[in-house]
C-alpha positions in Angstrom: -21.4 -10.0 -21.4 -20.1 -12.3 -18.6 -21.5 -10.6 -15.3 -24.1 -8.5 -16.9 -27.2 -7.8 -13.7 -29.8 -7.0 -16.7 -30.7 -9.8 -18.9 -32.9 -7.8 -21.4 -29.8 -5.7 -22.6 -29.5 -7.2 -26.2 -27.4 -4.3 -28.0 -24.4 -2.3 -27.7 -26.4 0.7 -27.6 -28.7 -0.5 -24.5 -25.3 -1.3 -22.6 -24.4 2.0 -23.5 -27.8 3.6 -22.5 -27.8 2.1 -18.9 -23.9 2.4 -18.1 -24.4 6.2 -18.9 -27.4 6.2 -16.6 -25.3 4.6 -14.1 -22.5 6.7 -14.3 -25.1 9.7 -14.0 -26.1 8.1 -10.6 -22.1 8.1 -9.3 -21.8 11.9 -10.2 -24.8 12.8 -8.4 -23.1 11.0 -5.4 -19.5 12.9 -6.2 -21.4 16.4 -6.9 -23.4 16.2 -3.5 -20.1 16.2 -1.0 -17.1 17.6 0.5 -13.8 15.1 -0.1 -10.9 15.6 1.3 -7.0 14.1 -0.6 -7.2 11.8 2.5 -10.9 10.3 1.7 -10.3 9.9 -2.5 -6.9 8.9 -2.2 -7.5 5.4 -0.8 -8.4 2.3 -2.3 -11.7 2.1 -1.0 -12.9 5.1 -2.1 -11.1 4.1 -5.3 -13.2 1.2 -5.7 -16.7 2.6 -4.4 -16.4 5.0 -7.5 -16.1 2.5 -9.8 -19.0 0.4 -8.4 -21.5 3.0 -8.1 -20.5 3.8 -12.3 -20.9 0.2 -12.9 -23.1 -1.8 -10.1 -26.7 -1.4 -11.6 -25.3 -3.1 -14.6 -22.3 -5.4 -13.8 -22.0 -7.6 -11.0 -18.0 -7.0 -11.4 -18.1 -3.4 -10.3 -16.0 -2.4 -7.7 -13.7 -5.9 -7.5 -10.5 -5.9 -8.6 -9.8 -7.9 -11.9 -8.5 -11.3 -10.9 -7.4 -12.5 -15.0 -4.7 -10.9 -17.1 -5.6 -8.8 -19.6 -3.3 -7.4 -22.6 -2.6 -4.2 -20.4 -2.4 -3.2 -17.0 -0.2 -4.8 -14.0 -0.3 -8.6 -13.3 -3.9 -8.7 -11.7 -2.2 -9.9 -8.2 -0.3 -6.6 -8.3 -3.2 -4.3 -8.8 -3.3 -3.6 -5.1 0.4 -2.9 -4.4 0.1 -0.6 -7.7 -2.8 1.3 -6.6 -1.6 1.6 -3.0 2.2 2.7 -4.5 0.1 5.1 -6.4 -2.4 6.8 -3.9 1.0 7.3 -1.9 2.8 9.2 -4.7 -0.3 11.3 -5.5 -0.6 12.2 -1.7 2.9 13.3 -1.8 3.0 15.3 -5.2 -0.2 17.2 -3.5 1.6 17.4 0.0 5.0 18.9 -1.8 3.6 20.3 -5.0 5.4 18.5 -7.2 3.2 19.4 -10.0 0.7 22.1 -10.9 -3.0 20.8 -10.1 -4.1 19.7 -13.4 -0.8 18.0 -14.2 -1.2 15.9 -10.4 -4.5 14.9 -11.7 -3.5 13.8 -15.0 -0.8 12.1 -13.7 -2.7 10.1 -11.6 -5.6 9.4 -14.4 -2.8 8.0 -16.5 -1.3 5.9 -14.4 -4.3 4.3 -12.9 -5.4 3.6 -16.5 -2.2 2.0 -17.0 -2.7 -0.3 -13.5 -5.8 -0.9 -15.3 -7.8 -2.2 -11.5 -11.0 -3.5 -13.3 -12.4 -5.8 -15.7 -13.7 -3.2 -17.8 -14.5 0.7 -17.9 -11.1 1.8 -16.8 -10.7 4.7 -19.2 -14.2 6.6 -17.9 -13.2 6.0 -14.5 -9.8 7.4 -14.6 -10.9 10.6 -16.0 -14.0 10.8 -13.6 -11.2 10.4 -10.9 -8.7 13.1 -12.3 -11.8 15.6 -12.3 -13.0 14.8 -8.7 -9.0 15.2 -8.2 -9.2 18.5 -9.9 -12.3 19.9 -8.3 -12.8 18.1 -4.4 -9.0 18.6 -4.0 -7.7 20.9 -6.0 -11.0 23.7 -6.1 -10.6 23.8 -10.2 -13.1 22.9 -13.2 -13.0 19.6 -14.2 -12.1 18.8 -17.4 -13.3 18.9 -20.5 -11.4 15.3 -22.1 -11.4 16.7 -26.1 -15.5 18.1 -26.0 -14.5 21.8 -27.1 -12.1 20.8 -29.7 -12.9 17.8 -31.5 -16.2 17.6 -32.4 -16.6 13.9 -33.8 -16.0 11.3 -31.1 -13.5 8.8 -33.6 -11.5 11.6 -34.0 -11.6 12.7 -29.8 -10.8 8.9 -29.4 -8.0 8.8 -31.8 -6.5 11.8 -30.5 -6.8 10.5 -26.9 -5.6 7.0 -27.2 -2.6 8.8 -29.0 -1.7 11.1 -26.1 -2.4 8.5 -23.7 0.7 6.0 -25.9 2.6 9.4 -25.5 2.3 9.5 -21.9 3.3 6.1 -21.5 6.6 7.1 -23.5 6.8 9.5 -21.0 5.2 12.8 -22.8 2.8 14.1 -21.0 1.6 17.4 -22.3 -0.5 15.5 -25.2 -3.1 14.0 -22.4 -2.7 17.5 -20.4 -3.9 19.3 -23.7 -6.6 16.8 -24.4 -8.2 17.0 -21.0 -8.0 20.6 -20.9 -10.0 21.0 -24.5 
């Protein structure tokens, strides 16, 4: 609860309530613009999205994470990491090194794996593979698991699975998850 703006939220479910309603507030913001590769591929706009999911409620949003956590890169090499990354997915766009939903999905997973922020890494990896997918790339966004699994332990399961997978290297699990 360290750095939470809103001192009435007393349960899970509030936290829940108002990071949703936050997050609502950031797509609006996505939804109403043109982006070009060149504007969502930087760091800034990297961290904007994740304060404007997060800055109503945590007075973290948007900074990079300066302790270490059990994942992710040493927090003093979350910048070269992002930077090495936004680079790479400029180029795999540039030279078509994958199809369009496989660039985004790449990206998603490795920016999970940089792991930038204190928290809500997950949500805004995926929100940024679907901005990827439809500012960039002119295609739905995805669906992450909500037309084939329809309890959210089992979506979950499924998805921290394929994202183990793609850390091993596979993958098609995390491309099939996002897809259904």
């Amino acid at each position: 609860m360290e750095g939470l703006k809103i001192a009435s939220i007393s349960t899970k479910a509030e936290l829940d309530e108002f990071e949703r309603m936050n997050i609502e507030d950031a797509l609006r913001w996505v939804l109403g613009k043109k982006w070009e590769a060149e504007k969502i591929l930087t760091e800034n706009f990297t961290c904007d999205l994740h304060h404007r999911m997060y800055g109503k409620v945590w007075k973290w949003a948007g900074a990079f994470r300066t302790t270490a956590k059990n994942i992710g890169v040493p927090a003093f090499g979350i910048p070269v990491a992002l930077r090495q990354l936004l680079d790479d997915t400029m180029y795999w766009i540039q030279h078509g090194t994958f199809p369009p939903d496989e660039t985004a999905i790449q990206f998603k997973h490795r920016l999970v794996s940089i792991h930038c922020f204190p928290n809500g890494n997950g949500r805004h990896s995926r929100l940024m593979a679907d901005i990827i997918a439809e500012k960039i790339f002119r295609l739905p966004v995805f669906t992450w698991g909500h037309l084939s699994y329809h309890n959210s332990s089992e979506a979950r399961k499924i998805y921290i699975e394929a994202v183990k997978a793609a850390d091993r290297g596979n993958i098609n699990g995390l491309l099939d998850f996002a897809r259904g």
